[in-house]
N, C-alpha and C positions, 0 to 999 in steps of 0.2 A: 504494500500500500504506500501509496506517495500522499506527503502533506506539503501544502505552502505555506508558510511564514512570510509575512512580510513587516520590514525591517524599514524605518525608517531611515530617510536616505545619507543622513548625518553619521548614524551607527555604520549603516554598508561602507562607506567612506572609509570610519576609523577600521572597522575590521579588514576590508581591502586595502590598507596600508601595511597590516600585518602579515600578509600572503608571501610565501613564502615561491620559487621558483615555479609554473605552471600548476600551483594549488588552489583548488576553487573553494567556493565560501563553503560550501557543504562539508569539504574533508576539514576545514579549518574549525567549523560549530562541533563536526564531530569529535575533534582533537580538544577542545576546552571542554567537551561534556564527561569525556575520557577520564583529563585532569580534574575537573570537579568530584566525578566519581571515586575517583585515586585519594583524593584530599579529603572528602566526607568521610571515606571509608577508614584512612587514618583517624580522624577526629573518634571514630565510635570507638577505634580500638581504643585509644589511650585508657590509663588508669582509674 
């Protein structure tokens, strides 16, 4: 299943400054969601 998000055009901007060689915004939402995951999931482990 496919969804649109639509992004205003000031965020597309900063995030396409962040694009790394022929990376499009899709692999790039999915690379901080990644990180997000990674980092929450740290957060629950701690003490």
């Amino acid at each position: 299943m496919t969804r649109t998000i639509e992004l205003d055009d000031d965020l597309a901007e900063r995030m396409e400054s962040h694009l790394e060689d022929d990376e499009t915004l899709e692999e790039f939402i999915a690379e901080l969601v990644a990180i997000y995951e990674q980092e929450g999931r740290f957060l629950q482990e701690g003490p």
